[in-house]
C-alpha positions, -999 to 999 in steps of 0.1 A, spaced: 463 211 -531 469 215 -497 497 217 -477 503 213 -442 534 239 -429 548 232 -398 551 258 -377 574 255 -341 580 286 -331 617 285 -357 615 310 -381 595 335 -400 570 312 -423 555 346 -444 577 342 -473 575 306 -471 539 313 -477 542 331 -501 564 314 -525 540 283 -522 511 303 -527 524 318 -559 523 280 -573 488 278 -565 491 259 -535 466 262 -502 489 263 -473 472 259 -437 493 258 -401 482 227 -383 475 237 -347 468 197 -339 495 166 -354 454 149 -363 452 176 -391 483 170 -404 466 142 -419 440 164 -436 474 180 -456 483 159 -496 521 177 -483 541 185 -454 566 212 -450 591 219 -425 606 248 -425 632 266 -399 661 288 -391 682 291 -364 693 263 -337 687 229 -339 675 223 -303 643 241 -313 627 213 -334 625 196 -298 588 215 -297 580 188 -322 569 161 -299 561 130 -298 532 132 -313 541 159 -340 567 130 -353 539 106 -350 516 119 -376 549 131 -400 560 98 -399 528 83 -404 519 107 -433 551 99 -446 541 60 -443 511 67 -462 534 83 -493 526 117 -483 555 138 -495 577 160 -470 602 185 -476 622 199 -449 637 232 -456 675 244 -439 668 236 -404 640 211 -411 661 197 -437 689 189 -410 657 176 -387 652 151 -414 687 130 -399 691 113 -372 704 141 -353 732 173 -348 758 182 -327 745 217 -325 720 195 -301 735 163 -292 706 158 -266 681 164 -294 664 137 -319 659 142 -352 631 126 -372 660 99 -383 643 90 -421 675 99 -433 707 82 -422 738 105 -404 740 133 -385 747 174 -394 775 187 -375 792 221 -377 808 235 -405 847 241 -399 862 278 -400 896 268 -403 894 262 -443 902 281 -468 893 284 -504 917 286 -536 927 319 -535 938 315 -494 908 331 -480 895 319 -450 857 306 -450 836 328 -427 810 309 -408 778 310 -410 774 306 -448 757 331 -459 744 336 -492 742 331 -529 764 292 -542 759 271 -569 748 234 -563 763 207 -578 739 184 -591 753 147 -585 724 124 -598 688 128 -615 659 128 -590 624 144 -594 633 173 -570 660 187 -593 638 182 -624 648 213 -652 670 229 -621 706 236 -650 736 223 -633 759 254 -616 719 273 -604 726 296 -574 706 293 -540 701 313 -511 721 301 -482 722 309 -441 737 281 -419 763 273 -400 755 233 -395 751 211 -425 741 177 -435 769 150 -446 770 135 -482 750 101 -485 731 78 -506 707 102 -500 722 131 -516 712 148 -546 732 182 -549 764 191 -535 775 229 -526 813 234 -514 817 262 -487 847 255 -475 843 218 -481 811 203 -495 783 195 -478 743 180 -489 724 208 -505 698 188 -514 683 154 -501 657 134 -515 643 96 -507 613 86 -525 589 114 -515 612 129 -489 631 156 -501 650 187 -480 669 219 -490 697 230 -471 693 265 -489 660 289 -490 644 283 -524 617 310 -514 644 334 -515 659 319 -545 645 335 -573 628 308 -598 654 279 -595 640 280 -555 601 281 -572 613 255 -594 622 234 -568 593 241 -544 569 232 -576 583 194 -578 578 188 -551 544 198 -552 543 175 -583 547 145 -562 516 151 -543 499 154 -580 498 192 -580 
């Protein structure tokens, strides 16, 4: 199977790589949107500020989109999970590919958890999701797993939602729409409820 990894200059893709290539996947970097459609799935990947998925142009979108039209599946993964929506107010100027309704926005410092701590922002590290409804991307994840975070924006509860993770308040830890799916957290740095997860989704391209 092969799958098409998105690379724009937003993060470190090596252990992305790797995690995909343990499942016995055949990831390639698309230097041209054309190949993309050469790929049976399309990953997004990303850290860091939301402005930076502006390097996906016009006709980067294009061919996502239109992969995504043909029922190729796409997984976006932290900051290409929040690229998914329609937007972020870390970048207000700055699109998103809008498949998902809503927009990210900042996660608030000024809360505090049961014991009267205050949250630190960014959220970083291990929390457990909260699995709110049955979808293919969560298939065999056990309710309560812990993930790998590292974010300070997040993505707002919808229709869309699948798993929930409270950091302060709660916010989408996992998406998924027919075969678009995104992860707020890292799943290849989350041990094997991350490979779990990365192996759906390699399930609905029929790996």
């Amino acid at each position: 199977m092969r799958v098409a990894l998105i690379d724009y200059r937003a993060g470190n893709l090596t252990s992305v790589k790797k995690a995909f290539a343990a499942l016995g996947a055949d990831l390639f970097v698309p230097v041209q949107p054309g190949e993309i459609d050469d790929a049976d799935a399309v990953v997004v990947p990303g850290v860091g500020h939301f402005g930076a998925t502006a390097t996906l142009a016009a006709e980067w979108t294009g061919a996502i989109r239109r992969g995504i039209d043909a029922g190729r599946p796409l997984l976006g993964i932290c900051l290409g999970m929040q690229w998914l929506f329609e937007g972020s107010a870390e970048a207000p100027d700055c699109a998103g590919l809008g498949v998902l309704a809503g927009h990210c926005y900042r996660l608030p410092s000024d809360t505090t958890i049961p014991t009267g701590t205050r949250v630190k922002i960014p959220h970083v590290g291990w929390n457990a999701l909260d699995v709110q409804r049955a979808d293919s991307i969560v298939e065999g994840v056990p309710q309560g797993s812990q993930v790998y975070f590292t974010h300070s924006f997040a993505a707002p509860i919808t229709e869309d939602t699948v798993a929930v993770t409270v950091h302060g308040q709660p916010f989408a830890a996992i998406v998924q729409r027919g075969r678009v799916a995104g992860v707020q957290f890292h799943p290849e740095k989350s041990g094997e409820v991350g490979l779990r997860i990365l192996r759906n989704f390699l399930k609905l391209a029929g790996g």
